[in-house]
Every structure is written in C-alpha cells, then in structure tokens.
PDB file of N, CA, C and O in Angstrom:
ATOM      1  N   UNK A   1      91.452  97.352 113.488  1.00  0.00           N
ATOM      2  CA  UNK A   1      92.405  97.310 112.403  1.00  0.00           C
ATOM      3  C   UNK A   1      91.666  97.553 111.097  1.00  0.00           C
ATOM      4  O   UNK A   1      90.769  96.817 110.685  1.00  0.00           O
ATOM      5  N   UNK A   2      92.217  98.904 110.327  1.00  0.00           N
ATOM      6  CA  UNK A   2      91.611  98.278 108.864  1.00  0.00           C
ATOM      7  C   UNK A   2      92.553  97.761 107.987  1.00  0.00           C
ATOM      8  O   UNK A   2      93.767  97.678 107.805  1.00  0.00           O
ATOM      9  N   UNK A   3      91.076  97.332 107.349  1.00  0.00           N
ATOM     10  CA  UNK A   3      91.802  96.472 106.075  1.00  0.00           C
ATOM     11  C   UNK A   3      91.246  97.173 104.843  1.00  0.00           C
ATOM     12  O   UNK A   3      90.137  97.654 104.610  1.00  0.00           O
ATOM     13  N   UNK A   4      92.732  97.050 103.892  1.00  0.00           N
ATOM     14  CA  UNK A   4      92.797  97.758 102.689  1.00  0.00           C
ATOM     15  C   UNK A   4      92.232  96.857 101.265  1.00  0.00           C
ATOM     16  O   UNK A   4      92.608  95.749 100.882  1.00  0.00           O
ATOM     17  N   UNK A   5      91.311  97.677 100.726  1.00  0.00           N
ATOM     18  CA  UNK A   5      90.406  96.961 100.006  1.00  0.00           C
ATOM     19  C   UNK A   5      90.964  98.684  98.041  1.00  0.00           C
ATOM     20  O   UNK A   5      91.148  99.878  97.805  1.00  0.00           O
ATOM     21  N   UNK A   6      90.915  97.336  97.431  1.00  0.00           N
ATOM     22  CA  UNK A   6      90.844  98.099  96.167  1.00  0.00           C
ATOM     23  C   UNK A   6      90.144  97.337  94.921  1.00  0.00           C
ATOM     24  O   UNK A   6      90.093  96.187  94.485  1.00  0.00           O
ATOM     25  N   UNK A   7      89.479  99.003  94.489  1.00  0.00           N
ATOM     26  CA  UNK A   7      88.457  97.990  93.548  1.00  0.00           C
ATOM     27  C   UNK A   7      88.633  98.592  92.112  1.00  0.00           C
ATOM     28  O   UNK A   7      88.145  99.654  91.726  1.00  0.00           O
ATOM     29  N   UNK A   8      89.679  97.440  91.144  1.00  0.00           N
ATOM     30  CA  UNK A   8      90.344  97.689  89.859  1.00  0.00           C
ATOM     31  C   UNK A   8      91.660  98.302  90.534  1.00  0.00           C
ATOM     32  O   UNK A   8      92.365  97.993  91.494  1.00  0.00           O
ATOM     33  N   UNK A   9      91.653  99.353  89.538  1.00  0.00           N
ATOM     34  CA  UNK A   9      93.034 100.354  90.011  1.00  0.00           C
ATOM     35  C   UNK A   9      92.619 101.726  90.667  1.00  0.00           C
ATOM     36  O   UNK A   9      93.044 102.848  90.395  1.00  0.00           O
ATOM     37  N   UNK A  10      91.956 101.460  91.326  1.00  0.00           N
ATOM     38  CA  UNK A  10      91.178 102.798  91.952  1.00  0.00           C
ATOM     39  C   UNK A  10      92.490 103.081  93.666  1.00  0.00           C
ATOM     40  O   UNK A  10      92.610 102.157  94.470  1.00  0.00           O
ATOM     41  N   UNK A  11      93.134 104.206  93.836  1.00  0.00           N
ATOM     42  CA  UNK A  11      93.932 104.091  94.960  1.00  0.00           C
ATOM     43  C   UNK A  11      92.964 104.265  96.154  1.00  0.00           C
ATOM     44  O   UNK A  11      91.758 104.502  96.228  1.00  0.00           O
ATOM     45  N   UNK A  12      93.502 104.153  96.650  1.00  0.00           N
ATOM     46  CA  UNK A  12      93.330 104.233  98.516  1.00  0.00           C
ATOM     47  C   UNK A  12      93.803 105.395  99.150  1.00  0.00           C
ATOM     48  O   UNK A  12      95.003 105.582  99.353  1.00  0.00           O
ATOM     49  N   UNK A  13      93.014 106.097  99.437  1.00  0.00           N
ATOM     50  CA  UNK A  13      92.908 107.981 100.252  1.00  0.00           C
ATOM     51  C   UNK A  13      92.943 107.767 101.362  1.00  0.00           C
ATOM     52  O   UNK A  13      92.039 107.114 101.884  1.00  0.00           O
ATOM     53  N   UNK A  14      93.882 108.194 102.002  1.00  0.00           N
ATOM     54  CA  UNK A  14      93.837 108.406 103.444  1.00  0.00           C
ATOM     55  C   UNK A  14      94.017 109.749 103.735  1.00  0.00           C
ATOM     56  O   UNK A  14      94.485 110.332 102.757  1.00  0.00           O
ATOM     57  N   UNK A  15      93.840 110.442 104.647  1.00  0.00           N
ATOM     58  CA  UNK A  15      94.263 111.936 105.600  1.00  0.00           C
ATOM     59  C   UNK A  15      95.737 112.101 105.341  1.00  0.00           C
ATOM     60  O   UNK A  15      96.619 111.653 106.073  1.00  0.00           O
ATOM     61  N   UNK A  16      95.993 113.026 103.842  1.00  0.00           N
ATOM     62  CA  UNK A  16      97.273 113.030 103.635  1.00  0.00           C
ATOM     63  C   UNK A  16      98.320 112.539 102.959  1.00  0.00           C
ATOM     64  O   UNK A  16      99.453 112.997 102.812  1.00  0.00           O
ATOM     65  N   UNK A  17      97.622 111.172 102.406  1.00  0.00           N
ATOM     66  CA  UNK A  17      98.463 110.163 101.693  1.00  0.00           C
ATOM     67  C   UNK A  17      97.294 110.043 100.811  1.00  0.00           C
ATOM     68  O   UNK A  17      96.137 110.417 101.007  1.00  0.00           O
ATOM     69  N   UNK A  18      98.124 109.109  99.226  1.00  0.00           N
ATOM     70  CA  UNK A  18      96.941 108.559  98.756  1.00  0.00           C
ATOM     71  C   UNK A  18      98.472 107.015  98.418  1.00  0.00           C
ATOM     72  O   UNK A  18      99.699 107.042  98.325  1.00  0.00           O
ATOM     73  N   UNK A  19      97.648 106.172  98.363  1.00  0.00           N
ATOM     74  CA  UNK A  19      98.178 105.075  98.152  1.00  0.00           C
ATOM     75  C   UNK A  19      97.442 104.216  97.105  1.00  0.00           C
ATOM     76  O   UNK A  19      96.229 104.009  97.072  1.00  0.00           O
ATOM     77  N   UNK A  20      98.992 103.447  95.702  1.00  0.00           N
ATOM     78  CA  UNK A  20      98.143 102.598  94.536  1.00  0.00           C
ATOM     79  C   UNK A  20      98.370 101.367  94.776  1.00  0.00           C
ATOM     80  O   UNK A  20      99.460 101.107  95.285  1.00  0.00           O
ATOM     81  N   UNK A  21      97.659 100.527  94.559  1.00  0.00           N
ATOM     82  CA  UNK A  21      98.551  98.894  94.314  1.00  0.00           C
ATOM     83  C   UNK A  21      99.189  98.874  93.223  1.00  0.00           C
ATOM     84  O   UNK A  21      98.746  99.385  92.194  1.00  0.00           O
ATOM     85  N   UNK A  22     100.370  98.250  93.313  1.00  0.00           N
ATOM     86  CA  UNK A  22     101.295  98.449  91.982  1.00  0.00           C
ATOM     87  C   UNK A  22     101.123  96.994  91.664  1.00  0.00           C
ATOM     88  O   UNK A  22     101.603  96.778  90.552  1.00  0.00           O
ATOM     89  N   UNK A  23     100.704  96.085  92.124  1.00  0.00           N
ATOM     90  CA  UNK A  23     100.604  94.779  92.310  1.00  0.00           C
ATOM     91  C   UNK A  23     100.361  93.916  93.437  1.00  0.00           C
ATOM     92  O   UNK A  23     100.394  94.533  94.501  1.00  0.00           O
ATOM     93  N   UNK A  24     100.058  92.323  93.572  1.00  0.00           N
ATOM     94  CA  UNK A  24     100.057  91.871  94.866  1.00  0.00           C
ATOM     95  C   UNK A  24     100.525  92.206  96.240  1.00  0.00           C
ATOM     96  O   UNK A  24      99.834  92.134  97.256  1.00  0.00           O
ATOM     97  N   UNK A  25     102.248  92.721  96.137  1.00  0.00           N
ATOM     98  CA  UNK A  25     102.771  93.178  96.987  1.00  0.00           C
ATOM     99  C   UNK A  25     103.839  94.031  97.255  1.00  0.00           C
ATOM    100  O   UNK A  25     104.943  93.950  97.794  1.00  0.00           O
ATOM    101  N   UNK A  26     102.890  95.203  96.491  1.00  0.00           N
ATOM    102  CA  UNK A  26     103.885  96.920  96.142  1.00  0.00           C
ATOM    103  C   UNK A  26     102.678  97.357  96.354  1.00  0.00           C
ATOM    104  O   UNK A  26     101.690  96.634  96.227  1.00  0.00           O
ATOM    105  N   UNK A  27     102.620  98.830  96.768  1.00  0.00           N
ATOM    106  CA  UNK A  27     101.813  99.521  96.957  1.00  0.00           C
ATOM    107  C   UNK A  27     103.058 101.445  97.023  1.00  0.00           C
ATOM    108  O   UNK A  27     103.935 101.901  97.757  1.00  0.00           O
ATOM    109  N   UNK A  28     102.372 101.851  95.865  1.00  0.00           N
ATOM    110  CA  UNK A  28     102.942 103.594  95.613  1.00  0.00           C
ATOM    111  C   UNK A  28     102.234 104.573  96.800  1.00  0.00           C
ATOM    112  O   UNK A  28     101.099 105.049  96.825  1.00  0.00           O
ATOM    113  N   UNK A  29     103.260 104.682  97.700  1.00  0.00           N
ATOM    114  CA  UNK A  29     102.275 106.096  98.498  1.00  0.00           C
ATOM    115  C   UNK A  29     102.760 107.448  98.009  1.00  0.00           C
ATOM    116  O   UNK A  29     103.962 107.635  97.823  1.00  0.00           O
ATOM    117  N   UNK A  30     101.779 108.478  97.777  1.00  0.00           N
ATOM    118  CA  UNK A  30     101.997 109.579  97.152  1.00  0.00           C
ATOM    119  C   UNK A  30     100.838 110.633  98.210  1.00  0.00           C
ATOM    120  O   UNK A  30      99.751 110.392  98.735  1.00  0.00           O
ATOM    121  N   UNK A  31     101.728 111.853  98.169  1.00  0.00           N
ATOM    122  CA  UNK A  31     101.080 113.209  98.089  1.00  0.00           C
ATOM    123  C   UNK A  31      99.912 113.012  97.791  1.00  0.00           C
ATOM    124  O   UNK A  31      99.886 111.898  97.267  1.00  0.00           O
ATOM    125  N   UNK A  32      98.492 113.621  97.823  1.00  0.00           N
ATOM    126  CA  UNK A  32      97.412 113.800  97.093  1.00  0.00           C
ATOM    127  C   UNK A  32      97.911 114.418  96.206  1.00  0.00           C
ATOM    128  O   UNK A  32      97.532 113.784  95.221  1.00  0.00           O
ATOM    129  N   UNK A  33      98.633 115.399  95.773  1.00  0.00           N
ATOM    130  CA  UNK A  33      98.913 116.291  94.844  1.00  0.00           C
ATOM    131  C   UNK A  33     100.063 115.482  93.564  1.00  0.00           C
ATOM    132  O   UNK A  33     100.593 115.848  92.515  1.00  0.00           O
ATOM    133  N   UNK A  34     100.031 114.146  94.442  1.00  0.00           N
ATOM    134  CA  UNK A  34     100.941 112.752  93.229  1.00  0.00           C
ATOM    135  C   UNK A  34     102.178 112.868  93.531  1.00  0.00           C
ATOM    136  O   UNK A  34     102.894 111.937  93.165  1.00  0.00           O
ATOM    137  N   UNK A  35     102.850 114.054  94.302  1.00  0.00           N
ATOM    138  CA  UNK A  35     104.107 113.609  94.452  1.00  0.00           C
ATOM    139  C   UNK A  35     104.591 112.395  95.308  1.00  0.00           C
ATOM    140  O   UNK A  35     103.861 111.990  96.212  1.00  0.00           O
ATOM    141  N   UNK A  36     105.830 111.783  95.051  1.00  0.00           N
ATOM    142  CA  UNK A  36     105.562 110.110  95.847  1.00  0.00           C
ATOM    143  C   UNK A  36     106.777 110.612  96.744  1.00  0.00           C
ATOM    144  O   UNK A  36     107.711 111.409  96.840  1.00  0.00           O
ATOM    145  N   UNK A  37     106.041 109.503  97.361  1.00  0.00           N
ATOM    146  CA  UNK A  37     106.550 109.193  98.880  1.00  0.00           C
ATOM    147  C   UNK A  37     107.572 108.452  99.199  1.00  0.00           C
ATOM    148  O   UNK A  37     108.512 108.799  99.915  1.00  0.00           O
ATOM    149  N   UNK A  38     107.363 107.042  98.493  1.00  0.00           N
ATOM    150  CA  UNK A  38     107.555 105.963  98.666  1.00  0.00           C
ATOM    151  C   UNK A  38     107.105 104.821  98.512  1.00  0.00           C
ATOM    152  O   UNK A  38     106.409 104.718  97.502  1.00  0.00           O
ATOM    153  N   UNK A  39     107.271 103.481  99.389  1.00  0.00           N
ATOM    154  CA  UNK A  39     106.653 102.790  98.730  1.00  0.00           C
ATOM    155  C   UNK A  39     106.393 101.636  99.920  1.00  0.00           C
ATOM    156  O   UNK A  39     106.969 101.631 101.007  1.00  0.00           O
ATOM    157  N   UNK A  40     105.660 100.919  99.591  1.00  0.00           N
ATOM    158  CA  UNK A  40     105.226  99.824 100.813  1.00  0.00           C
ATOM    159  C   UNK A  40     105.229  98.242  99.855  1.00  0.00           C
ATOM    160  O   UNK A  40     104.629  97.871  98.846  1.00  0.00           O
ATOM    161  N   UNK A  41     106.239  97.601 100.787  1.00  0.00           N
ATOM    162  CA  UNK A  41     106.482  96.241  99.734  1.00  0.00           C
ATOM    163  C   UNK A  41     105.744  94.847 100.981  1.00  0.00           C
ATOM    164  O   UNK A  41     106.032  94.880 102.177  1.00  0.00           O
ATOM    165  N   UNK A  42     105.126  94.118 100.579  1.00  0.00           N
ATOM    166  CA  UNK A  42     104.621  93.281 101.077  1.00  0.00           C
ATOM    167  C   UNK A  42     105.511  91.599 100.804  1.00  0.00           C
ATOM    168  O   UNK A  42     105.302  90.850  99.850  1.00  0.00           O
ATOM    169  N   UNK A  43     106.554  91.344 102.010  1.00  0.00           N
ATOM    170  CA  UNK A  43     106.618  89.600 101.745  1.00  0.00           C
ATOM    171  C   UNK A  43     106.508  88.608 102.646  1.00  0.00           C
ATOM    172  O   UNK A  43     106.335  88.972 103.809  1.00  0.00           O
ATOM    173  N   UNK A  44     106.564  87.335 102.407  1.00  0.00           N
ATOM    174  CA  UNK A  44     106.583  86.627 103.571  1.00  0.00           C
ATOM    175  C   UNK A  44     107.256  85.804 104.197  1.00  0.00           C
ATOM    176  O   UNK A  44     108.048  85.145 103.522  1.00  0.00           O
ATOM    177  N   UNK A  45     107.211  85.619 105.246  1.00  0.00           N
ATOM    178  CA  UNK A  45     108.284  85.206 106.483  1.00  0.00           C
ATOM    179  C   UNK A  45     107.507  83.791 106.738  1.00  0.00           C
ATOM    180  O   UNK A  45     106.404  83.494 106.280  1.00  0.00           O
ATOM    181  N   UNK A  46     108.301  83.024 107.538  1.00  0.00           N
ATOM    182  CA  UNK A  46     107.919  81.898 108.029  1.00  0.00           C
ATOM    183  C   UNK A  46     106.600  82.073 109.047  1.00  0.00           C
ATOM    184  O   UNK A  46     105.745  81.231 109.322  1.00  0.00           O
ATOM    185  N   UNK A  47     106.710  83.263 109.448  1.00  0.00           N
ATOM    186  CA  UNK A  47     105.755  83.604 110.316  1.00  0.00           C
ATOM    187  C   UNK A  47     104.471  83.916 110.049  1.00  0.00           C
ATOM    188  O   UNK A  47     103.536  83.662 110.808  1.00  0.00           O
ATOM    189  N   UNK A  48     104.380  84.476 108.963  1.00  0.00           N
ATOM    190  CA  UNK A  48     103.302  85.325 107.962  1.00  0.00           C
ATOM    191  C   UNK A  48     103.838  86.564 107.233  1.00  0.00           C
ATOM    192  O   UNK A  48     104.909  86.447 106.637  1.00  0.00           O
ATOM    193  N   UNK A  49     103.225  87.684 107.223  1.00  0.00           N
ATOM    194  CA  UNK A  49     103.611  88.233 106.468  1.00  0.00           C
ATOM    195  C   UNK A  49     103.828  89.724 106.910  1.00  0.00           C
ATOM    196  O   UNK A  49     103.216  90.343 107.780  1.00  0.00           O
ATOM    197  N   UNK A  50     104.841  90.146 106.105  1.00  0.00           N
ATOM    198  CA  UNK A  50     105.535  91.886 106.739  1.00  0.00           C
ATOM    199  C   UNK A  50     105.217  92.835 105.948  1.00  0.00           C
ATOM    200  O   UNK A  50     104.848  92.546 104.810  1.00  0.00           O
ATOM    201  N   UNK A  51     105.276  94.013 106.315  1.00  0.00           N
ATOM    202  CA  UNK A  51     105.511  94.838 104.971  1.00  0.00           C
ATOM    203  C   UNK A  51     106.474  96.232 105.974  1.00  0.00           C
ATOM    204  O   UNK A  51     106.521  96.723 107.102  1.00  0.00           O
ATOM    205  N   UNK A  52     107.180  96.365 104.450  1.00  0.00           N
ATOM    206  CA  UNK A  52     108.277  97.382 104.838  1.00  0.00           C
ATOM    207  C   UNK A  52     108.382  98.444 104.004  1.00  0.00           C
ATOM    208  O   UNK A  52     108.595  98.337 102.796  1.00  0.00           O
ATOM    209  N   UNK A  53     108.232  99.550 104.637  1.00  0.00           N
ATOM    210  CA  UNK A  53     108.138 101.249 104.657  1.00  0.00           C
ATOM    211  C   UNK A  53     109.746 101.531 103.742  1.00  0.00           C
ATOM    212  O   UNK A  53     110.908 101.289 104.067  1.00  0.00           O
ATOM    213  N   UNK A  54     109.217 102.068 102.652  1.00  0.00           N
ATOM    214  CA  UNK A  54     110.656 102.768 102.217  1.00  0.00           C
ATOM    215  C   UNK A  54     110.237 104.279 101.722  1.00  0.00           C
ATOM    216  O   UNK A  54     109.356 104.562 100.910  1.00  0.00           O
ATOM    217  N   UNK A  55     110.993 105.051 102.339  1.00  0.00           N
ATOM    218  CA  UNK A  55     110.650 106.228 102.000  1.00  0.00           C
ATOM    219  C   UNK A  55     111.673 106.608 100.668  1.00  0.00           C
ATOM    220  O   UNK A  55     112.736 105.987 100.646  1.00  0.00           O
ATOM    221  N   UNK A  56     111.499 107.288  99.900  1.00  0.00           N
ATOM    222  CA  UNK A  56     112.077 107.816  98.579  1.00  0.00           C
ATOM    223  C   UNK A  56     112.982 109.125  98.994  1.00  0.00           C
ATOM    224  O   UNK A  56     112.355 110.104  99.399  1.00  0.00           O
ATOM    225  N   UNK A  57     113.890 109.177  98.946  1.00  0.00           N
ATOM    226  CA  UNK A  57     115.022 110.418  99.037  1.00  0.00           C
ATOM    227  C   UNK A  57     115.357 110.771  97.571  1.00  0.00           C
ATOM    228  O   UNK A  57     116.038 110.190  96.726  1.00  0.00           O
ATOM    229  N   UNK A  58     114.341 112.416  97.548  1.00  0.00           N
ATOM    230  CA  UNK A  58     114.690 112.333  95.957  1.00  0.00           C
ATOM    231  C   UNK A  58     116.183 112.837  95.721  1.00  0.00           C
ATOM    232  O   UNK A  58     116.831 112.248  94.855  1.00  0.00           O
ATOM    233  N   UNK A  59     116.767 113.858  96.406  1.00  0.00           N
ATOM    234  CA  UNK A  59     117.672 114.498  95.971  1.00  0.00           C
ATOM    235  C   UNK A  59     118.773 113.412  96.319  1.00  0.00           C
ATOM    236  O   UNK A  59     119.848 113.733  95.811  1.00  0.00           O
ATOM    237  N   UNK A  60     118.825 112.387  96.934  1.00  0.00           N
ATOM    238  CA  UNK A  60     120.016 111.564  96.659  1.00  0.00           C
ATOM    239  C   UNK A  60     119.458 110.505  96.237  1.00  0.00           C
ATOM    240  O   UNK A  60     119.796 109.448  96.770  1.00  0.00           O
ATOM    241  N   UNK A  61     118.211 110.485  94.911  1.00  0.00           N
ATOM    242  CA  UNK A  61     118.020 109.328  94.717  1.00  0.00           C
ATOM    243  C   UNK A  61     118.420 107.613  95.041  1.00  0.00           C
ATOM    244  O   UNK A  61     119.225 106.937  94.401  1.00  0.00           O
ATOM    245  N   UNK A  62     117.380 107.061  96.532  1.00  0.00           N
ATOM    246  CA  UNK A  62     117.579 106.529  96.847  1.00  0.00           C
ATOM    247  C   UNK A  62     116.438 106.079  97.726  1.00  0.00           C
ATOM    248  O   UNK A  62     115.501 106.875  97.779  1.00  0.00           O
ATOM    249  N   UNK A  63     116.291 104.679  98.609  1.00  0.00           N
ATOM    250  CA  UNK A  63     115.350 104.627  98.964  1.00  0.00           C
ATOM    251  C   UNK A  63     115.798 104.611 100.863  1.00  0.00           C
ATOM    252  O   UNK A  63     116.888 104.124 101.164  1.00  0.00           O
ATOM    253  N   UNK A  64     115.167 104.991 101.636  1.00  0.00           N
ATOM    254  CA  UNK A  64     115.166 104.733 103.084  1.00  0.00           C
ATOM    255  C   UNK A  64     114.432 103.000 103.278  1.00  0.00           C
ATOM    256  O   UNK A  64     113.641 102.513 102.469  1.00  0.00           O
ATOM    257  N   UNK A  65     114.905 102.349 104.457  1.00  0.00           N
ATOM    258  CA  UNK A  65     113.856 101.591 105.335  1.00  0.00           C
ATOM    259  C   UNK A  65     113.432 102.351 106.101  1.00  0.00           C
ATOM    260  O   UNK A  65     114.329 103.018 106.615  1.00  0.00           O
ATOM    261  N   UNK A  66     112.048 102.679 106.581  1.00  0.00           N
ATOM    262  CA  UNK A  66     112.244 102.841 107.349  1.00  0.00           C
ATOM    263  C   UNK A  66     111.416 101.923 108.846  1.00  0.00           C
ATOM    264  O   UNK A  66     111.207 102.267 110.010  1.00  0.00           O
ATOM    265  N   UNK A  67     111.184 100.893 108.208  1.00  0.00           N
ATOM    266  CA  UNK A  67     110.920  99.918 109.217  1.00  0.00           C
ATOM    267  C   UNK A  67     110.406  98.709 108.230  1.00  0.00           C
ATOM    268  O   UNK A  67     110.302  98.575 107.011  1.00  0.00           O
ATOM    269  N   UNK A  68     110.076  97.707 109.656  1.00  0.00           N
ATOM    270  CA  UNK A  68     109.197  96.083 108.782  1.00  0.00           C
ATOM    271  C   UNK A  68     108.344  96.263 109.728  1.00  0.00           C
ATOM    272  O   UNK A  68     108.850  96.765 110.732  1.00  0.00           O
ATOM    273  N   UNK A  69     107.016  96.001 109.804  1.00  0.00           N
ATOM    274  CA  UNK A  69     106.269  95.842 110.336  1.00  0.00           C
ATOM    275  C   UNK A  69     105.278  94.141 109.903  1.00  0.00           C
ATOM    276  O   UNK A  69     105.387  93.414 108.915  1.00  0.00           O
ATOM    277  N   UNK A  70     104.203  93.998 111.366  1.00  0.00           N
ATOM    278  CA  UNK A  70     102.922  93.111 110.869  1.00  0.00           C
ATOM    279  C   UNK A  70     102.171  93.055 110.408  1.00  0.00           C
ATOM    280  O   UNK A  70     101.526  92.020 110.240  1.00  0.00           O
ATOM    281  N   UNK A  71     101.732  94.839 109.718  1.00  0.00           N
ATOM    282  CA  UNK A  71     100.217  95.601 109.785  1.00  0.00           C
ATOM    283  C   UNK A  71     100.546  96.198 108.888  1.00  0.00           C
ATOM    284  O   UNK A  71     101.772  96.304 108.904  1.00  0.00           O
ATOM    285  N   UNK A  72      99.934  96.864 107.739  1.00  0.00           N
ATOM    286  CA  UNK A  72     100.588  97.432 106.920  1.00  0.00           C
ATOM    287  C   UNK A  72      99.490  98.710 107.317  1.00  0.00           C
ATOM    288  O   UNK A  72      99.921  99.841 107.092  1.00  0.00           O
ATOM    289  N   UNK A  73      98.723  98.647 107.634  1.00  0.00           N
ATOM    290  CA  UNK A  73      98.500  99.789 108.581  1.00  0.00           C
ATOM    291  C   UNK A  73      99.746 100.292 109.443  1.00  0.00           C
ATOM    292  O   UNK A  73     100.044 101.387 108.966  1.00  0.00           O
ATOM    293  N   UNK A  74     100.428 100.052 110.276  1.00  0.00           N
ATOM    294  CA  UNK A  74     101.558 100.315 110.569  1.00  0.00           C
ATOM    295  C   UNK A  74     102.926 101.051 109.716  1.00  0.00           C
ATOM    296  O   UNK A  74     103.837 101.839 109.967  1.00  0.00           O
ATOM    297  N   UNK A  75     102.558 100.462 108.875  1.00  0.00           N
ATOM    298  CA  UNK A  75     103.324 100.532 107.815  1.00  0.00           C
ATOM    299  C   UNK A  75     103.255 101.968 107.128  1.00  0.00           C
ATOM    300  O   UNK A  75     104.265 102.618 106.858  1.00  0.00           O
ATOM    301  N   UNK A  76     101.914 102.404 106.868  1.00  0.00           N
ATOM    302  CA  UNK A  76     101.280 103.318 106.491  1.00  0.00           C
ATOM    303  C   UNK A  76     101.474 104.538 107.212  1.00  0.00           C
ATOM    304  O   UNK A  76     101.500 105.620 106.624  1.00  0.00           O
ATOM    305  N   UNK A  77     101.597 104.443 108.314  1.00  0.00           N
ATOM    306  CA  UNK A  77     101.404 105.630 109.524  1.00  0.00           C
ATOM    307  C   UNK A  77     103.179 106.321 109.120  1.00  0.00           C
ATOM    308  O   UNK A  77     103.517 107.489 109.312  1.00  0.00           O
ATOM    309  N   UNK A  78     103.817 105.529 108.704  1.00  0.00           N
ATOM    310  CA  UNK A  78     105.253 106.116 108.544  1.00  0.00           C
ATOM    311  C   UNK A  78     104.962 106.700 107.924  1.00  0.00           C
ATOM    312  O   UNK A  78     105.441 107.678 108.497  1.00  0.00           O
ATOM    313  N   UNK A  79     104.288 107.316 106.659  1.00  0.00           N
ATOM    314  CA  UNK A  79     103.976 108.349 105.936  1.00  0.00           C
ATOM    315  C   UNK A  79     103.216 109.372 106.183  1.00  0.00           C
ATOM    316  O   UNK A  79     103.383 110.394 105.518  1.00  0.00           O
ATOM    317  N   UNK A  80     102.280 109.321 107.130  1.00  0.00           N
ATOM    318  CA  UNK A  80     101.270 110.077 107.836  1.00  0.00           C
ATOM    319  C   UNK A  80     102.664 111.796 107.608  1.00  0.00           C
ATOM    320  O   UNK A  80     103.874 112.018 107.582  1.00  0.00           O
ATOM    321  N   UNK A  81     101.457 112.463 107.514  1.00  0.00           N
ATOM    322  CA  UNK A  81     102.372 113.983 108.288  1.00  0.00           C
ATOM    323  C   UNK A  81     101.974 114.389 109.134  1.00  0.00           C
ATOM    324  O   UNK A  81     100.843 114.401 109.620  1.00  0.00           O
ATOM    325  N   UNK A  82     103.298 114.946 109.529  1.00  0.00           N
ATOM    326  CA  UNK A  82     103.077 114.841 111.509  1.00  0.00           C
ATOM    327  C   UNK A  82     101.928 116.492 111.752  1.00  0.00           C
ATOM    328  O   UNK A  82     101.543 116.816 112.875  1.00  0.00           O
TER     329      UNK A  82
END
C-alpha cells in the first residue's frame, strides 16, 4: 500500500494524474496539464476512515460519486486512464 506524503503545498504525481491537498481532507486531482478531474474527500465513520471519488462533469456542471472506499489509493485508481 502507499502512503501519500506531502511536503508544504507541493502535489503528488502519479502516471497520469497529479493530485493537491486542498486541506486535511480534500485532495484536487487534475490532468498534468491542470485540467481537473475531480476531487477526493476524506471522512470518518465509526469504523475509521473513507474517502470518496467524485468525478467533475464539466458540461453539466456537477459532481459524480463515484465510489467510497478504505484506501484512498483506491480511491485514486478511479482517475487513473484506462
């Protein structure tokens, strides 16, 4: 499993994505080229903690779920391009 580490406001590059912390528990995924994606929100459950995939629909401004996950690695892969 990795774990996502940021140091200041420096984003997080992955193969395809780049991802910012917007705070404790938001995170902006974008294009390398900055166009956004969406967004990854982090809260918590009795259980621990989720994070849930919303993808951005620009032309009907709006947001998708498109899942909750345990891992925000998981979470992440919803943005991957196929």
């Amino acid at each position: 499993m990795t774990t996502l580490a940021f140091i200041g406001d420096l984003p997080l590059i992955r193969p395809g994505i780049t991802l910012v912390q917007l705070h404790d528990e938001l995170w902006r995924v974008t294009r390398p080229d900055g166009d956004v994606l969406g967004y990854i929100e982090q809260f918590r459950v009795r259980e621990g903690l989720r994070y849930r995939a919303k993808r951005l629909v620009v032309r009907q401004r709006r947001f998708i779920v498109m899942g909750e996950f345990w891992s925000i690695d998981d979470a992440i892969e919803c943005f991957r391009p196929s």
